[in-house]
C-alpha positions as CSV (number, residue, x, y, z in Angstrom):
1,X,0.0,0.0,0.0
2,X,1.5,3.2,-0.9
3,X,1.5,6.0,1.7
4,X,1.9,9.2,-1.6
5,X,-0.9,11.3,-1.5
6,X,-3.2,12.1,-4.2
7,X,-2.4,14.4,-6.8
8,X,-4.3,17.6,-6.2
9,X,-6.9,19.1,-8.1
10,X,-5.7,22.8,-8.1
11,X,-9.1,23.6,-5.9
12,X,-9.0,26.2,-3.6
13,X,-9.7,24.5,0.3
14,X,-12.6,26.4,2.0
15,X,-12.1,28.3,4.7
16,X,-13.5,27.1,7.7
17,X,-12.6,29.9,10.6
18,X,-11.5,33.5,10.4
19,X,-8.0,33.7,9.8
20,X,-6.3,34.7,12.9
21,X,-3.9,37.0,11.4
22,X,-7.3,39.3,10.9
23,X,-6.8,39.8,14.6
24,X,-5.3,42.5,16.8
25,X,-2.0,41.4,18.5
26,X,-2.5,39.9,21.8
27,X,-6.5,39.0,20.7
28,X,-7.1,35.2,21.1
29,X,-10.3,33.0,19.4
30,X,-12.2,31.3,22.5
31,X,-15.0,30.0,19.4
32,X,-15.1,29.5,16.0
33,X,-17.5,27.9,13.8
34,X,-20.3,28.6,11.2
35,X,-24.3,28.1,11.3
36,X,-26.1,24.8,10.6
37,X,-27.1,25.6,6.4
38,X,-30.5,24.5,6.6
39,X,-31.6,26.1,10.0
40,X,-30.4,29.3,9.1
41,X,-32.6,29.3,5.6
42,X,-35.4,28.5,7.7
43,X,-34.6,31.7,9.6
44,X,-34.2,34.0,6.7
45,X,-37.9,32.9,5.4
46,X,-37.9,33.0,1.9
47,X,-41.1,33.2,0.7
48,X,-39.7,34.7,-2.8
49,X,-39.4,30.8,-4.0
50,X,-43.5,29.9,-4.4
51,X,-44.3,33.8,-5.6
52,X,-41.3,33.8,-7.8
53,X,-42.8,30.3,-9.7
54,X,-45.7,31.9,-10.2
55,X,-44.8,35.5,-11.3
56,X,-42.3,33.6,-13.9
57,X,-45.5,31.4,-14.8
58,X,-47.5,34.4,-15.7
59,X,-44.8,36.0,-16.9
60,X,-44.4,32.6,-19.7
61,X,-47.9,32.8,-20.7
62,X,-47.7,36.4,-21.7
63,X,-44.6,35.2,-23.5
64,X,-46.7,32.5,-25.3
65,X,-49.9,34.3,-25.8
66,X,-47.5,37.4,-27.6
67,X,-45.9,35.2,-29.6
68,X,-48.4,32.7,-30.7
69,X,-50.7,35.8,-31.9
70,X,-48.1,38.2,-32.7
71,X,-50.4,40.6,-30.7
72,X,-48.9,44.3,-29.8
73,X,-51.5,45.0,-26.6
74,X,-50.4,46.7,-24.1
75,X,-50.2,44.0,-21.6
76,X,-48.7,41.2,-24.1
77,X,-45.6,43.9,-24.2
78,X,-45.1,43.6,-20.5
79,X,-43.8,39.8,-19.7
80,X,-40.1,40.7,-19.0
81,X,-41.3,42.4,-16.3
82,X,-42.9,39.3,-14.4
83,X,-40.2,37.1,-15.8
84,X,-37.5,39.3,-14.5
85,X,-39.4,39.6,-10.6
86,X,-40.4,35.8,-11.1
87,X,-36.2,34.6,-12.2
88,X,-35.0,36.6,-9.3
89,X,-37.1,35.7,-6.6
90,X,-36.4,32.1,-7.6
91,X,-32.9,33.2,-6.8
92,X,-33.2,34.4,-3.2
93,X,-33.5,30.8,-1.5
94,X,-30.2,29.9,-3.6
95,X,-28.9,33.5,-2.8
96,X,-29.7,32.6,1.5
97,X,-28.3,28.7,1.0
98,X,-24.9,30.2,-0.6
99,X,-24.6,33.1,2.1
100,X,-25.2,30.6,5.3
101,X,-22.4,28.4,3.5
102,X,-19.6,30.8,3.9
103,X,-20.9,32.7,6.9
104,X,-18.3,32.5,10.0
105,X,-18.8,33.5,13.2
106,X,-16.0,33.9,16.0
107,X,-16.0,34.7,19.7
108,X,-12.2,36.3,21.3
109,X,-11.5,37.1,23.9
110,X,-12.2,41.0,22.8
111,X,-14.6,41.1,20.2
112,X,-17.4,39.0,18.5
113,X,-17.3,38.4,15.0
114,X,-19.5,37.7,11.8
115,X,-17.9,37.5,8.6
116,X,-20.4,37.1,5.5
117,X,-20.2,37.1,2.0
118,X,-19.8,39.8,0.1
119,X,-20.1,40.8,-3.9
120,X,-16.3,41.2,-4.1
121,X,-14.8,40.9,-0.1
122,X,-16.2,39.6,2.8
123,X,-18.0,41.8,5.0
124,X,-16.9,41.7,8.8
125,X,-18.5,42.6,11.4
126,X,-17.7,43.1,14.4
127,X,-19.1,44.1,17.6
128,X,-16.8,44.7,20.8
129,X,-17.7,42.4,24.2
130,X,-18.0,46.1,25.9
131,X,-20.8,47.4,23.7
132,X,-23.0,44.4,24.3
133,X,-25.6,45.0,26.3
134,X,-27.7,42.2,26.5
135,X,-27.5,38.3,25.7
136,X,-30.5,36.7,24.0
137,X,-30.5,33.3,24.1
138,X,-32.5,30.9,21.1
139,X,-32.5,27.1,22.2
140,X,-32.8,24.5,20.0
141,X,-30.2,21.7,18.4
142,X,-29.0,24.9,16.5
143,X,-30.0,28.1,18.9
144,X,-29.4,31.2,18.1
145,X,-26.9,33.6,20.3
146,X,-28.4,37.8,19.5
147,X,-26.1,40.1,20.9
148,X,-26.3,43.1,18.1
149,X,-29.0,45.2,17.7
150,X,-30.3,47.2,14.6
151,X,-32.3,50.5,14.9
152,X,-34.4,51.4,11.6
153,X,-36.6,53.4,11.2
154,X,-40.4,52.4,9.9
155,X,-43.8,54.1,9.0
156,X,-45.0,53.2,12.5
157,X,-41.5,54.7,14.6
158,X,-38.8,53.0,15.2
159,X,-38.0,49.3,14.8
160,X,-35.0,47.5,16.8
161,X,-33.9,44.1,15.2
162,X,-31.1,41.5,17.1
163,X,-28.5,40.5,15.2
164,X,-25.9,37.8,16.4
165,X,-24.8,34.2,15.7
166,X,-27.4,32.4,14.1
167,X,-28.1,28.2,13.5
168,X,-25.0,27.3,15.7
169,X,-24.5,23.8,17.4
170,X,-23.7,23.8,21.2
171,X,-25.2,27.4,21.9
172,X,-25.5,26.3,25.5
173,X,-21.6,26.4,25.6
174,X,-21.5,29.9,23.3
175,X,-23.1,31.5,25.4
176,X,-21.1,30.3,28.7
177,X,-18.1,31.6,27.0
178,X,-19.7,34.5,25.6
179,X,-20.9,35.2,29.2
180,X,-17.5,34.6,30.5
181,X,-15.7,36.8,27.7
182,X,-17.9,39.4,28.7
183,X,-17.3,39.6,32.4
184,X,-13.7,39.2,31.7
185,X,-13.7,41.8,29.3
186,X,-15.7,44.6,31.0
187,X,-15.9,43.3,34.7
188,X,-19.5,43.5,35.0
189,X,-22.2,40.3,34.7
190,X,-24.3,40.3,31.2
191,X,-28.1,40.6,31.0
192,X,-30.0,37.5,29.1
193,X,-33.0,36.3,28.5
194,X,-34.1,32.7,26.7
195,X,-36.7,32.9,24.2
């Protein structure tokens, strides 16, 4: 039996943690890891995939019923539009399956981190352990861990959205060392609450 490796394919290995040169000097990971793919698209809810089939059906039969009579009414001129709205929303569930894929989340002893895809780089975010305010805990074989909060503004005042580390495995554990970080960090206990 020969102990030579296999010739390699020229592929690029995926990155499975953020690179730790990306970190300040002195800053060590306590967690790494990236969410569960198919509980995180069942967080992001896309709903674009049924309307989508159906915009780029009606879209198809305006298609058909333009070219089969050669007709020039108004609406017959129109199917790109539906076809267009239809192909992307068909797109979006792909879209959400290829972004939880190469999501990463860490946890130093400084600093939590999410690092998404991007059009050209990766996006980075991240959120220092002193700015967190509170710890919202989602259980479930993947939980969620929300420490980031949005503030936007809507027709009816404002809206606040959590933002955090979403479809992980263990987040009992996360959010003891989160927990810990935290303390460590700021020397002061963190506010939580389970949903």
């Amino acid at each position: 039996m020969s102990r030579r490796r296999a010739p390699s394919t020229g592929a690029r290995r995926r990155c499975t943690m953020i690179d730790p040169n990306s970190l300040d000097p002195g800053e060590r990971i306590l967690w790494h890891d990236s969410p569960d793919v198919a509980t995180y698209c069942r967080h992001r809810k896309s709903i674009g995939f049924s309307i989508g089939a159906v915009l780029l059906a009606i879209g198809s039969a305006l298609a058909g019923y333009a070219l089969i009579n050669g007709s020039s009414d108004s609406i017959s001129n129109y199917w790109p539009l539906p076809v267009l709205l239809g192909g992307a929303l068909l797109y979006l569930p792909f879209r959400t399956r290829r972004a939880a894929r190469r999501t990463r989340y860490a946890l130093t002893d400084r600093r939590a981190i999410i690092e998404t895809p991007g059009v050209l780089l990766r996006n980075r975010v991240s959120v220092p352990l002193a700015e967190v305010r509170l710890l919202e805990t989602r259980r479930g074989p993947f939980g969620d861990l929300l420490f980031r909060d949005f503030v936007g503004e809507s027709g009816h005042g404002f809206d606040v959205t959590r933002d955090g580390f979403f479809a992980i495995a263990n987040v009992e554990r996360v959010e003891q060392l989160f927990r810990s970080a935290v303390e460590k960090a700021t020397g002061r206990p963190l506010a939580g609450r389970m949903i």
